[in-house]
MIVEX-747777 format. One record per residue: residue in one letter; x negated, y negated, z negated of N, C-alpha, C, O, CB in turn. Coordinates in steps of 0.02 Angstrom, whole numbers, plus 32768, in hexadecimal, padded with zeros to 4 digits. Atoms other than C-alpha are relative to their C-alpha. Last residue first. Glycine has a CB too. Example, Ala and Ser with C-alpha at 12.3 -4.5 7.8 and 13.67 -1.06 7.14 Angstrom:
2
(s; (802A; 803B; 8003); (7D54; 8035; 7E9B); (8027; 7FC9; 7FDB); (800E; 7F92; 7FD3); (7FEC; 7FE9; 8047))
(a; (7FD3; 803B; 8000); (7D99; 80E1; 7E7A); (7FD3; 7FC4; 8000); (7F9F; 7FC5; 7FDF); (8032; 7FFF; 7FC2))
//
This chain:
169
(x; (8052; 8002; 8007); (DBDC; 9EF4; C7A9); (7FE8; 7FCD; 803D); (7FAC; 7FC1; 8045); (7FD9; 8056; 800D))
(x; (801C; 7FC2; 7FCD); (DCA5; 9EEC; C7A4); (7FB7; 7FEB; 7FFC); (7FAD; 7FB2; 7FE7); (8023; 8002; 805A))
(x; (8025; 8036; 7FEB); (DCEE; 9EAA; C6F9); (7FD6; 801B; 8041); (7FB6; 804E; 8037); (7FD2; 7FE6; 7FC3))
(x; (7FE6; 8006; 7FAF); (DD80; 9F1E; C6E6); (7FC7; 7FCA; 802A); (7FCE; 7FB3; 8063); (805D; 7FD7; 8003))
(x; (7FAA; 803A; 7FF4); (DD79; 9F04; C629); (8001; 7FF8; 8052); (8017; 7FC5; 806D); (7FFB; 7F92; 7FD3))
(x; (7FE5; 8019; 803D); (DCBA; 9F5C; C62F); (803B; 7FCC; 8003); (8034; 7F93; 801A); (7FCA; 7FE4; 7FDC))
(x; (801E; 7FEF; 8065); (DCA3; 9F95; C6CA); (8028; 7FD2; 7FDB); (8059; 7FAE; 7FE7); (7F9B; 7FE7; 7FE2))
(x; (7FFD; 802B; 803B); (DD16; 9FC3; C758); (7FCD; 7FF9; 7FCF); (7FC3; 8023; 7FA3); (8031; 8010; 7FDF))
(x; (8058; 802A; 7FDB); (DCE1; A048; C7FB); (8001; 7FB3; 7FBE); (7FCF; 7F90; 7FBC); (800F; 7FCF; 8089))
(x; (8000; 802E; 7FEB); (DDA4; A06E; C7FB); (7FC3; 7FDC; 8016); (7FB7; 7FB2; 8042); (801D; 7FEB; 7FDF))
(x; (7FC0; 7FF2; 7FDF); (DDB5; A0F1; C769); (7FEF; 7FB7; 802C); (7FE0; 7F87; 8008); (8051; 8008; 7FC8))
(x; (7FD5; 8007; 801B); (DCFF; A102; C714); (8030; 7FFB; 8040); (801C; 800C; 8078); (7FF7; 7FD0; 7FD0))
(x; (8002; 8042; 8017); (DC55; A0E9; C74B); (8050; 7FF9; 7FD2); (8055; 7FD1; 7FA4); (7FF6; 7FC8; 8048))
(x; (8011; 8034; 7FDF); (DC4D; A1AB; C77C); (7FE6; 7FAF; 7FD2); (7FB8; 7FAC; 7FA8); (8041; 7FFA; 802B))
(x; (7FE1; 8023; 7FD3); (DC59; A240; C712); (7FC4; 7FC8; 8022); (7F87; 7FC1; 801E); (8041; 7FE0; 7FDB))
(x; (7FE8; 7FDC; 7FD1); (DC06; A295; C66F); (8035; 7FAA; 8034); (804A; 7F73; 8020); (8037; 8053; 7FD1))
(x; (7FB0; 7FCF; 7FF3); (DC4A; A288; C5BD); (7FF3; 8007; 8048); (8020; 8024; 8065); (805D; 7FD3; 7FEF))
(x; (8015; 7FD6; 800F); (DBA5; A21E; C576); (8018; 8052; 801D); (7FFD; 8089; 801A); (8004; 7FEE; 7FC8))
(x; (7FEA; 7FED; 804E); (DBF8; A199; C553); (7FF0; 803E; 7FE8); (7FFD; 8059; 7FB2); (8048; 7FFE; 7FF4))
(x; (8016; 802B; 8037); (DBB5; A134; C5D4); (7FFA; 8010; 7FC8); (7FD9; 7FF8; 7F9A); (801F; 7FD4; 7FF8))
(x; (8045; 7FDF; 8008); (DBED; A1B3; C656); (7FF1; 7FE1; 7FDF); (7FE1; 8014; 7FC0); (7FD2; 800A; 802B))
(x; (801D; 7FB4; 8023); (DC9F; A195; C618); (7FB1; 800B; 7FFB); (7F92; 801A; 7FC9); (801A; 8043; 8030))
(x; (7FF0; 7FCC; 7FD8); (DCA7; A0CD; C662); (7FE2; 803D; 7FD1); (7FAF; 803A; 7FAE); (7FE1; 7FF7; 804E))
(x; (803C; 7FF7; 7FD1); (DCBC; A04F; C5C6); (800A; 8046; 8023); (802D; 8073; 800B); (7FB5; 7FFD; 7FD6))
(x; (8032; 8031; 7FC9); (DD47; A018; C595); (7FC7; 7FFD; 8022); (7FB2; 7FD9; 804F); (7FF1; 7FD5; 7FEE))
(x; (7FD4; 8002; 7FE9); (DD9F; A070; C505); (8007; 7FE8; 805D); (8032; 7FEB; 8089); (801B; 7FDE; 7FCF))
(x; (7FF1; 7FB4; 7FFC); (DD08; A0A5; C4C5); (803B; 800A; 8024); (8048; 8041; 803E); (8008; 8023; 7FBD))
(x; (8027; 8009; 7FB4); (DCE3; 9FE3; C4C2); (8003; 8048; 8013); (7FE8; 804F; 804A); (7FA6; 7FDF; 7FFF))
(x; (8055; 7FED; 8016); (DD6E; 9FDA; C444); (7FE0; 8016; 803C); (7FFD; 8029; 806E); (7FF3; 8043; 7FC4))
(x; (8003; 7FCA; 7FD4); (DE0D; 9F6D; C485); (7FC5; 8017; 7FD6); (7FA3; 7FEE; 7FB7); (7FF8; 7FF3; 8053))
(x; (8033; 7FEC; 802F); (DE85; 9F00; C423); (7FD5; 8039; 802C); (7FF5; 8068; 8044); (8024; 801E; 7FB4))
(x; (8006; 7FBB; 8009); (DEDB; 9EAA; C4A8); (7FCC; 8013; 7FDF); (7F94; 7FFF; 7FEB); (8000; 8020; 8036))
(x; (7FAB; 7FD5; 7FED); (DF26; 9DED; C4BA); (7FF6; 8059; 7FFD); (8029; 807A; 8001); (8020; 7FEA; 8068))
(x; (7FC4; 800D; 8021); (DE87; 9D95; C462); (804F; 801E; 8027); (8087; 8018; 800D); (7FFD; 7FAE; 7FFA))
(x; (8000; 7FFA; 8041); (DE05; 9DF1; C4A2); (8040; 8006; 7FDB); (8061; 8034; 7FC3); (7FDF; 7FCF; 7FEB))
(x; (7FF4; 7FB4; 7FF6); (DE32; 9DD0; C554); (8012; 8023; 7FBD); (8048; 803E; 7FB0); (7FBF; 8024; 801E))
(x; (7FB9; 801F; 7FFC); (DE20; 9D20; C53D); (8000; 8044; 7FFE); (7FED; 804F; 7FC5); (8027; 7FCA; 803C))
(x; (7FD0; 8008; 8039); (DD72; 9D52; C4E3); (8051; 7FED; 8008); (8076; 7FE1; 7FD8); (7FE2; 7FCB; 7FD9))
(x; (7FF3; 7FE2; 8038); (DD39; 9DD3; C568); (8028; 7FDA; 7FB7); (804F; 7FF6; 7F90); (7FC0; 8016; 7FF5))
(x; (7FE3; 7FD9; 7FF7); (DD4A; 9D5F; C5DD); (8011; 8031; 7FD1); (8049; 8035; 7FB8); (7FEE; 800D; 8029))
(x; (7FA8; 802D; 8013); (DCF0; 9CD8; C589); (803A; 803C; 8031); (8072; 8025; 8027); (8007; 7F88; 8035))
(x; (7FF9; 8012; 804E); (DC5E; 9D63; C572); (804D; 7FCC; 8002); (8082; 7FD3; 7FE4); (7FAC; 7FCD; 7FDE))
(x; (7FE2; 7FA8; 8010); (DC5E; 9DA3; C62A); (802E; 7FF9; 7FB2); (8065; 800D; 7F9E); (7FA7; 8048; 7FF0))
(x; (7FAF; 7FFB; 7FF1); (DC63; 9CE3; C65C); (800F; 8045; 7FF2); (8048; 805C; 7FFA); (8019; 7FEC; 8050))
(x; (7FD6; 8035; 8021); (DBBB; 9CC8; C601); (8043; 7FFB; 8004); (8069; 7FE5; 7FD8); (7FEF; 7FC8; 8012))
(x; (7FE5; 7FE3; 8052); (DB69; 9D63; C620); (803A; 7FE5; 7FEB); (806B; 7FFE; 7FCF); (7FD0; 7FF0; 7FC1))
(x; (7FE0; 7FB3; 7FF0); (DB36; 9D3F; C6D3); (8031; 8011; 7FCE); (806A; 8025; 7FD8); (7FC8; 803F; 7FFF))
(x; (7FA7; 8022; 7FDB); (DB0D; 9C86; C6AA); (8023; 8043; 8017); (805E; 8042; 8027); (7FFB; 7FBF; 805A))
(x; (7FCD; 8021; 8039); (DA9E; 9CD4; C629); (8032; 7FF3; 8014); (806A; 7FF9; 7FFD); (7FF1; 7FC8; 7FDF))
(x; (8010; 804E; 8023); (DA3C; 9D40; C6B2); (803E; 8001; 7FB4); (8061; 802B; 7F97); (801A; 7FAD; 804D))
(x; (7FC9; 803E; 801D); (DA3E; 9DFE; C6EC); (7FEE; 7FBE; 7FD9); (7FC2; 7FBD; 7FAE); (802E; 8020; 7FCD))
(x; (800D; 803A; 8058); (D9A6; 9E32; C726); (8040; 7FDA; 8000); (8050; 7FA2; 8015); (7FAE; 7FB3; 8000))
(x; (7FF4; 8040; 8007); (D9DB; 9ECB; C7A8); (7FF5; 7FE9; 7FD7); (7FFF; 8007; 7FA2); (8029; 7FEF; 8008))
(x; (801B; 802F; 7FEF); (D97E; 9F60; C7C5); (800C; 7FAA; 8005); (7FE7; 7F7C; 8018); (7FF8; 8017; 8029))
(x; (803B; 7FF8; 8020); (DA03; 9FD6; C7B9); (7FD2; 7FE1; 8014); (7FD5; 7FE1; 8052); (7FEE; 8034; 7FFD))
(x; (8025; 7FDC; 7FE2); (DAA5; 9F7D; C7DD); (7FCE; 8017; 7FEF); (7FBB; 7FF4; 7FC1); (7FF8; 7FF0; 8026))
(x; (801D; 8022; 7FF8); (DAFE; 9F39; C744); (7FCF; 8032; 8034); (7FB0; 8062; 801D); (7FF0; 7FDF; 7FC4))
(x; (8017; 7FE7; 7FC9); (DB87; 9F76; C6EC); (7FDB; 7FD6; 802C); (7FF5; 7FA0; 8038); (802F; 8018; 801E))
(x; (7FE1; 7FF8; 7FBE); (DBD2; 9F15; C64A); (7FB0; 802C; 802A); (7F77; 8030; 8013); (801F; 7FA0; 8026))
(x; (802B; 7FE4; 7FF0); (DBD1; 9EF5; C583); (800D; 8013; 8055); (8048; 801C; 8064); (7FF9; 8033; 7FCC))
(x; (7FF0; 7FDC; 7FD2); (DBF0; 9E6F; C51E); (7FD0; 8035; 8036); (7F94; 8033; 8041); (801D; 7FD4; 801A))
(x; (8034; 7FCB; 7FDE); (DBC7; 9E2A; C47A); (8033; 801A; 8052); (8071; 801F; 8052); (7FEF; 8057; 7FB8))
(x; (8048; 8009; 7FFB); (DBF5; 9D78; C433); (7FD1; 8041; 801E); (7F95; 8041; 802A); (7FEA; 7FEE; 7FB7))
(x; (8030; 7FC2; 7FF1); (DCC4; 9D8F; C41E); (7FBA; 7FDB; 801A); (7FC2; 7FA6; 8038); (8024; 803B; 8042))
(x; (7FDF; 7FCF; 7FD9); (DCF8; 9D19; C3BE); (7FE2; 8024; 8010); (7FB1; 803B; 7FF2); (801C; 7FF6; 802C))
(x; (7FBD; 8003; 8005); (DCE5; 9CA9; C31A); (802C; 8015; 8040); (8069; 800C; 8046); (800C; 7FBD; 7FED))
(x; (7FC7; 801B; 7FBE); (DC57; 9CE6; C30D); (802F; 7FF9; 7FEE); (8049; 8019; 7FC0); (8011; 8023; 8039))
(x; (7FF4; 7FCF; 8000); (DBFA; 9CD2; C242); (8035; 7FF8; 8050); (8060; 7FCC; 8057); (8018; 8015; 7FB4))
(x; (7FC8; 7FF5; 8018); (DB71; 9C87; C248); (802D; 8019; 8014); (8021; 803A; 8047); (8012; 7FDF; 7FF3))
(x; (7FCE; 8033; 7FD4); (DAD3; 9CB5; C24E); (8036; 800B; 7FE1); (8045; 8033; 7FB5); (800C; 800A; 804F))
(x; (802A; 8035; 7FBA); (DA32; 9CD8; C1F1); (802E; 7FDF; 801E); (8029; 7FA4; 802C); (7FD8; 8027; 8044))
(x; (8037; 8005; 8020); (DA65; 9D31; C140); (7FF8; 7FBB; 803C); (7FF5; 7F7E; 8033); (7FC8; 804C; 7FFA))
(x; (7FF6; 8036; 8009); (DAF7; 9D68; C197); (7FEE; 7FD7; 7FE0); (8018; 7FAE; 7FCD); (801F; 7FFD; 7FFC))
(x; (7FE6; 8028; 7FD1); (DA94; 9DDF; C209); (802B; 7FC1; 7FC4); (8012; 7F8A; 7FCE); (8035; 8035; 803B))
(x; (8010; 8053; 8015); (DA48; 9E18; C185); (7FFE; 7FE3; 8024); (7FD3; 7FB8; 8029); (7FCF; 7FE7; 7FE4))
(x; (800E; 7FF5; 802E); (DA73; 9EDD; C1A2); (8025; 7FBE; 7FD2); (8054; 7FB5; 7FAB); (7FBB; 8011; 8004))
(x; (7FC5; 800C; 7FED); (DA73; 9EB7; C265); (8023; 7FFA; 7F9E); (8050; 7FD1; 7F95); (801D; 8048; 8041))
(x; (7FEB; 805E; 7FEF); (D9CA; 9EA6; C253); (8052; 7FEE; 8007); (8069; 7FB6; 8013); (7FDC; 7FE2; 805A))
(x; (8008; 8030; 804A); (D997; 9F66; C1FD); (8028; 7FB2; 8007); (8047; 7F94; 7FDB); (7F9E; 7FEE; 7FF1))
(x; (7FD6; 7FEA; 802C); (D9D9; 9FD7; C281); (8009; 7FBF; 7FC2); (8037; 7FA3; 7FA4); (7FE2; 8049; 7FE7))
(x; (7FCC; 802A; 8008); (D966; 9F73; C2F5); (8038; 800A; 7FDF); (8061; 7FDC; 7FDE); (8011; 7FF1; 802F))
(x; (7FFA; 804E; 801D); (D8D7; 9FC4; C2B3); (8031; 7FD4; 800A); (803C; 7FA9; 7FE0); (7FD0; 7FDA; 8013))
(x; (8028; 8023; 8004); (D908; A074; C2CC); (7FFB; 7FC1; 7FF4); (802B; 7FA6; 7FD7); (7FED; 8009; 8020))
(x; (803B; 7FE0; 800D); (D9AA; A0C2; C306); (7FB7; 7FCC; 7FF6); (7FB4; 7F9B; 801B); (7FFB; 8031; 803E))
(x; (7FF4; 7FC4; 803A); (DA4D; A081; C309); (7FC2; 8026; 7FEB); (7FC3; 8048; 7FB8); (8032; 803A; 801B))
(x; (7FE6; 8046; 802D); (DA2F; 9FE8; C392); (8023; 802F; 7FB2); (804A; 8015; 7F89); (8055; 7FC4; 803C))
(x; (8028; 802D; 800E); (D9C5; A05B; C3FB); (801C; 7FC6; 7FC9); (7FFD; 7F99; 7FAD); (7FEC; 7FE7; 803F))
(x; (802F; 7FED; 8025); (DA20; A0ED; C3F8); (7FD8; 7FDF; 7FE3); (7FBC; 7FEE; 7FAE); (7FE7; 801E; 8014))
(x; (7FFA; 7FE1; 804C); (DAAD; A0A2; C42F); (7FDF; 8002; 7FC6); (7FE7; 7FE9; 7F8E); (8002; 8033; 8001))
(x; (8014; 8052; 8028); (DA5E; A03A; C4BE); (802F; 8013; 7FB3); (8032; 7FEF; 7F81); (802C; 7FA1; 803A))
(x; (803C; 8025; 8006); (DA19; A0E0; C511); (801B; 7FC7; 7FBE); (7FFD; 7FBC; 7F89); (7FE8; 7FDA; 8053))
(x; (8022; 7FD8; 8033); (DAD5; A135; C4F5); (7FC1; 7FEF; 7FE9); (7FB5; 7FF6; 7FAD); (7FFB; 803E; 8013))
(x; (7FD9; 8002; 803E); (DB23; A0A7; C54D); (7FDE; 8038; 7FBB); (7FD6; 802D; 7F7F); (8052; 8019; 801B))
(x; (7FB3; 7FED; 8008); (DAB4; A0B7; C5E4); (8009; 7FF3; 7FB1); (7FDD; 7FEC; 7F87); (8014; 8057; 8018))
(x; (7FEA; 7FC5; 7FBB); (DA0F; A09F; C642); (8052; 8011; 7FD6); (807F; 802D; 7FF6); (7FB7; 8066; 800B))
(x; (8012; 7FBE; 8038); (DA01; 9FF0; C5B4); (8013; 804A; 805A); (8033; 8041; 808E); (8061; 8004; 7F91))
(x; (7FDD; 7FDE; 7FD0); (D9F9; 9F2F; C603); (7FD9; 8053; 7FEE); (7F9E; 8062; 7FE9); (7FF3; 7FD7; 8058))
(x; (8023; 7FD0; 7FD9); (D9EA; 9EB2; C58A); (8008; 802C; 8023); (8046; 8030; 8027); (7FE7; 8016; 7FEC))
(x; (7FEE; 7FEF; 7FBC); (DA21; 9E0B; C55D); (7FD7; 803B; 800A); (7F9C; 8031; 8016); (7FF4; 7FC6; 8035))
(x; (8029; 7FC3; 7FD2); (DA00; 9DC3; C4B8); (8029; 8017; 802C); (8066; 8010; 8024); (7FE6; 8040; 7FDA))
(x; (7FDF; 7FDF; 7FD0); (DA3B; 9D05; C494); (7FCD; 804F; 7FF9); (7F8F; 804E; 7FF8); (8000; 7FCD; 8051))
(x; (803D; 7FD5; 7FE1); (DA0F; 9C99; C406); (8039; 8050; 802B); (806A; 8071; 801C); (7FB6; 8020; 7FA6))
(x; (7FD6; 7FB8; 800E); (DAAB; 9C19; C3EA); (7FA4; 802A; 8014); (7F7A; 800F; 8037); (8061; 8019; 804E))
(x; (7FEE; 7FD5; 803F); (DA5F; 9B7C; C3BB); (8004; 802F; 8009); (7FE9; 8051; 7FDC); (802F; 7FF9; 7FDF))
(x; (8043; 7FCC; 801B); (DA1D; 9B35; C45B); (7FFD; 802E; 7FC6); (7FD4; 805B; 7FBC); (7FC5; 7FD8; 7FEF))
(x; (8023; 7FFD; 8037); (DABF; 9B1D; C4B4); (7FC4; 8029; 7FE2); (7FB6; 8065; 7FE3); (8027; 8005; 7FE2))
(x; (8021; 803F; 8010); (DAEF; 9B00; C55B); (8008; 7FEF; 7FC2); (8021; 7FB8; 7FB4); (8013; 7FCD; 8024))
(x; (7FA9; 8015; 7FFE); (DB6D; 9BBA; C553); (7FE8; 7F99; 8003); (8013; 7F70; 7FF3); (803E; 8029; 7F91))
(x; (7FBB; 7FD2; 7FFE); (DACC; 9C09; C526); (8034; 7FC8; 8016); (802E; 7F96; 7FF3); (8018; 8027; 7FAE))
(x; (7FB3; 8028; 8014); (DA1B; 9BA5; C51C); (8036; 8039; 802A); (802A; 805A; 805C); (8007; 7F9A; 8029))
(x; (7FD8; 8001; 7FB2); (D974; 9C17; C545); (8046; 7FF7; 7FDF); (8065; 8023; 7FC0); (7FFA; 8054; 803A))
(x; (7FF8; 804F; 7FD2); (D8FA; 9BDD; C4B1); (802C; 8007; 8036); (802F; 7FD6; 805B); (7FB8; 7FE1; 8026))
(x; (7FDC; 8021; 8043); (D916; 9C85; C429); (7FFE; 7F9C; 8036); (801F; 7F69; 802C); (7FB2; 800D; 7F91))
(x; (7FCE; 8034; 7FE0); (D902; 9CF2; C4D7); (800C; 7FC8; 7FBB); (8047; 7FB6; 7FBB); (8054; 802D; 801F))
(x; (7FC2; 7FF2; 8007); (D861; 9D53; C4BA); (801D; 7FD1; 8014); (8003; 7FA5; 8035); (8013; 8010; 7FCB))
(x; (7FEC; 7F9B; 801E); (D7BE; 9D55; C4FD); (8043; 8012; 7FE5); (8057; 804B; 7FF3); (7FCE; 801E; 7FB3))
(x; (8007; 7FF6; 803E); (D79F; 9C84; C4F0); (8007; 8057; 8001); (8006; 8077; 7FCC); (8037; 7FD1; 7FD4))
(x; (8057; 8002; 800F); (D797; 9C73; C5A0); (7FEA; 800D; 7FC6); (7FAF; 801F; 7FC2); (7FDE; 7FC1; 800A))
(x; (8002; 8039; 7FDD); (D866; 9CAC; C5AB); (7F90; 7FF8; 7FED); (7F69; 801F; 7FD2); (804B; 7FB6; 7FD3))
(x; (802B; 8014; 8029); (D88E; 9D6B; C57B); (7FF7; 7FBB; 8022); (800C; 7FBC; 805C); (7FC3; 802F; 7FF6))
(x; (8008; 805D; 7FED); (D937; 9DB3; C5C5); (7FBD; 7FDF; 7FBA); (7FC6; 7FDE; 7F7D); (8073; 7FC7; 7FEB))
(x; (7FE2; 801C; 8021); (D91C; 9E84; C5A2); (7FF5; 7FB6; 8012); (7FBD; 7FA5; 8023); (7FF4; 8015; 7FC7))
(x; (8004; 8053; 800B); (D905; 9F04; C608); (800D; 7FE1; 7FD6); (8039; 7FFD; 7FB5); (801B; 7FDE; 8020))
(x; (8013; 8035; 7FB6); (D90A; 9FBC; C632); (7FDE; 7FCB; 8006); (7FAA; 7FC4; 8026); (8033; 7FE3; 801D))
(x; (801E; 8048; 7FF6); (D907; A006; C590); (8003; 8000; 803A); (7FDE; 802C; 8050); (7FBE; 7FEC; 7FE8))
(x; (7FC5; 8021; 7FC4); (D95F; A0B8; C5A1); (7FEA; 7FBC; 800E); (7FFC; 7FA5; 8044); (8057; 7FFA; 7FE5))
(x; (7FD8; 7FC8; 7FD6); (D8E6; A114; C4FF); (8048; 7FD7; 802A); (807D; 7FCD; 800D); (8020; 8046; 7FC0))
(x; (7FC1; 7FF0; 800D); (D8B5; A079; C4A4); (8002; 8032; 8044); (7FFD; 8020; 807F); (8037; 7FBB; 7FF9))
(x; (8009; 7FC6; 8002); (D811; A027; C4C6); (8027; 804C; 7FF3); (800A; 8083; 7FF2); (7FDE; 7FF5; 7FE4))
(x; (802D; 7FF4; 7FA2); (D836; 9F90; C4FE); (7FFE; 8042; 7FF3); (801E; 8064; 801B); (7F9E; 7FDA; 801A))
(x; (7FC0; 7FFF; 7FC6); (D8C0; 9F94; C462); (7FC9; 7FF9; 8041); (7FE1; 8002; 8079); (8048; 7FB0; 7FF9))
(x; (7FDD; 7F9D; 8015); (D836; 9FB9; C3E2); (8031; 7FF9; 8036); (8037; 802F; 8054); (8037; 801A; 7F9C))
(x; (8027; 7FC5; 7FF3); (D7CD; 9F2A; C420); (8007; 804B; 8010); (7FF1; 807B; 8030); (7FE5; 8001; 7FD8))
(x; (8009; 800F; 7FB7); (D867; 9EB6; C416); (7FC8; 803C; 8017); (7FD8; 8068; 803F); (7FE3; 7FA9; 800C))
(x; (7FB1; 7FE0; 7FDE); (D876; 9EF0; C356); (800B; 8005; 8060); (8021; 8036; 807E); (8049; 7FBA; 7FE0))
(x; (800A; 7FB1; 8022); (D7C4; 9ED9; C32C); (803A; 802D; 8027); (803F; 8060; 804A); (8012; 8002; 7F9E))
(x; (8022; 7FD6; 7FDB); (D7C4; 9E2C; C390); (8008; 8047; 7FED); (800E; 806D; 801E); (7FBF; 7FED; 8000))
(x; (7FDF; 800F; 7FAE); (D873; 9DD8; C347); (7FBA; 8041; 800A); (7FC6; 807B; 7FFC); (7FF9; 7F8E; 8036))
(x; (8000; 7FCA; 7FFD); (D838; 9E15; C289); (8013; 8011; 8042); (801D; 804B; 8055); (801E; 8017; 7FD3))
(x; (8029; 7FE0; 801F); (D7E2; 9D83; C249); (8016; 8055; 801F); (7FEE; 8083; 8019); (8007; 7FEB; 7FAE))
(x; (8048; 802E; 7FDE); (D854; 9D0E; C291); (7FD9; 8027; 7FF5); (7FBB; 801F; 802A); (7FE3; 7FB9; 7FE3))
(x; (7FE8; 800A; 7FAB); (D8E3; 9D5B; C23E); (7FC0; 8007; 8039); (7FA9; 8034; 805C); (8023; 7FA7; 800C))
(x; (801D; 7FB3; 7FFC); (D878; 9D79; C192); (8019; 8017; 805B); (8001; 803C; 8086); (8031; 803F; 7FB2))
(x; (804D; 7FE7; 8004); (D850; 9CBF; C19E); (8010; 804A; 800C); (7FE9; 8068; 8031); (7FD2; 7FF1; 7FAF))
(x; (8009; 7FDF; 7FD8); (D906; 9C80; C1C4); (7FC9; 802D; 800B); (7FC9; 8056; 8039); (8007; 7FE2; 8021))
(x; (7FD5; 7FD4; 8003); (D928; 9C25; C121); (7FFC; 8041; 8037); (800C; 8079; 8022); (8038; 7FDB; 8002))
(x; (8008; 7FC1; 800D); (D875; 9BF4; C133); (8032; 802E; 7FED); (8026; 8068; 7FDC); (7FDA; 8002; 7FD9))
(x; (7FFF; 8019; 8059); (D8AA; 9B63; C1AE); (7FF3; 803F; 7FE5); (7FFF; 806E; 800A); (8050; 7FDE; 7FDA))
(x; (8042; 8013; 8031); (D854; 9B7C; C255); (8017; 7FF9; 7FCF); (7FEC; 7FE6; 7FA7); (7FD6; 7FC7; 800A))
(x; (8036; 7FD3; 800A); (D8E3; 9BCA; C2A7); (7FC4; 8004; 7FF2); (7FA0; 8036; 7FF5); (7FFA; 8016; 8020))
(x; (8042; 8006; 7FD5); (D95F; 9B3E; C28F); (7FCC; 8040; 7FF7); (7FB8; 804C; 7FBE); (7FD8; 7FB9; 7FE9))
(x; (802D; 8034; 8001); (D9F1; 9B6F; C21B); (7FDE; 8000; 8050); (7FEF; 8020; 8082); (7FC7; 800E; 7FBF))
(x; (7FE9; 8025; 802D); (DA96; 9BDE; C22B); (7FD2; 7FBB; 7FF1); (7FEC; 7F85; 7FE6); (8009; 802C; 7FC9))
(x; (802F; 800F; 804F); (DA53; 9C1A; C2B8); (8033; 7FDA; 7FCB); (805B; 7FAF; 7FDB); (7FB1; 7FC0; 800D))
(x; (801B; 804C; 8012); (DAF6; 9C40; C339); (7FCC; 7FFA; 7FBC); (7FDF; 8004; 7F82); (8048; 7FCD; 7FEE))
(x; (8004; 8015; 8043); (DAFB; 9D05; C37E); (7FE7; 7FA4; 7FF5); (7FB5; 7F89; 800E); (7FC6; 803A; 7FDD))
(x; (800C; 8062; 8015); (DB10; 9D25; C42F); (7FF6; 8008; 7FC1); (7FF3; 8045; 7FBC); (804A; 7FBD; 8008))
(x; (7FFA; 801D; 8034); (DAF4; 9DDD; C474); (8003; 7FBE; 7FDF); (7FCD; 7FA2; 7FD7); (7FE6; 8013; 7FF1))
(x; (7FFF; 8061; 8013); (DAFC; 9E07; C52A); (8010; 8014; 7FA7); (8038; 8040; 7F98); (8061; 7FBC; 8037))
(x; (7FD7; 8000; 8039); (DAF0; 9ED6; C56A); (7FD1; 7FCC; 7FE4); (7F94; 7FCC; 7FDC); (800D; 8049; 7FD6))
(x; (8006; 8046; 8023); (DACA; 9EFA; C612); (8024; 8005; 7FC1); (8057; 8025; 7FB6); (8020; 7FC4; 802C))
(x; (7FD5; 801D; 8041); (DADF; 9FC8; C630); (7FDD; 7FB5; 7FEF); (7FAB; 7FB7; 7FCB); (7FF9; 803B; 7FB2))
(x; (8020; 7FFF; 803A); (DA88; A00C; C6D8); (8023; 7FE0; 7FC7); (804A; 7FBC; 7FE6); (7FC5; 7FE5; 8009))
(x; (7FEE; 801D; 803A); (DAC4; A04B; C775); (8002; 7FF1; 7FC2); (8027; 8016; 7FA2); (8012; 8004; 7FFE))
(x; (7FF7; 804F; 7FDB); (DA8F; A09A; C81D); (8012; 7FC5; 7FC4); (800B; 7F8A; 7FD6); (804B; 8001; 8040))
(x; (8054; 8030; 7FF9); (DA40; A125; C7A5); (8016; 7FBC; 802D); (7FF8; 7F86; 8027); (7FB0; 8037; 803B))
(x; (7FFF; 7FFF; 7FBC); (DAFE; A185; C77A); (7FBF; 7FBA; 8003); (7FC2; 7F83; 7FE8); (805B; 7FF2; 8024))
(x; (7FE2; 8053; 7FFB); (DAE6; A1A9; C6CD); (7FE7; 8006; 8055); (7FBB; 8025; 8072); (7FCC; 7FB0; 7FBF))
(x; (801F; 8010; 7FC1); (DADF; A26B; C68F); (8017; 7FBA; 8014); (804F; 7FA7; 8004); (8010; 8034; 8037))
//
């Protein structure tokens, strides 16, 4: 059961290794809509950050255009499970280093987010450098960190009203 005032953001960075017109990237490129399609349609979908183009491969990260950003917003931890283990996006993560390279920190995070809110980039951006000083002094798994009802186990938001690393919503 997920408490409805509150919904799951969850940031991804990855850096191209090329430009997204070269044909190293073709099956990439080739497979953004299918996959995006399948995630609107995804059991918990809420949202996802798309710019005029329909997806995000033009909305700059950190004031860079390289990194391609996703941003989406899932009804809970179990929604954005299913969705990144099940079905077409199972496959992209696969050949992920095919396309990018390889982080050299942390690049995903995950946090609490009123229901109805559009989280941004500049939202993300200090969750993510938080998460990487953080990173580096405690090994944590997001199981370790994220509130119970998320997990499926029942409850509130967790101890305190906290998300993810204490980050408050």
């Amino acid at each position: 059961m997920t408490d409805a005032a509150y919904e799951l953001a969850q940031v991804d960075i990855a850096r191209l290794k090329d430009p997204l017109d070269l044909p190293r990237l073709k099956d990439f490129v080739d497979a953004l809509d299918p996959v995006n399609a399948s995630a609107d349609a995804a059991d918990g979908f809420v949202r996802r950050l798309r710019s005029e183009g329909g997806d995000a491969t033009d909305i700059p990260v950190f004031g860079d255009a390289r990194p391609i950003v996703d941003l989406t917003v899932r009804r809970d931890a179990d929604a954005l499970t299913a969705f990144m283990y099940q079905g077409r996006h199972r496959e992209m993560p696969a050949r992920r280093r095919e396309w990018f390279e390889k982080p050299a920190e942390a690049a995903t995070t995950l946090w609490w987010v009123p229901a109805g809110h559009r989280p941004t980039v500049a939202e993300a951006e200090p969750r993510l450098l938080h998460l990487r000083t953080t990173a580096r002094r405690v090994r944590l798994h997001p199981a370790d960190v994220l509130p119970r009802r998320s997990l499926g186990t029942g409850g509130g938001r967790g101890a305190g009203g906290a998300g993810l690393l204490g980050l408050d919503t």
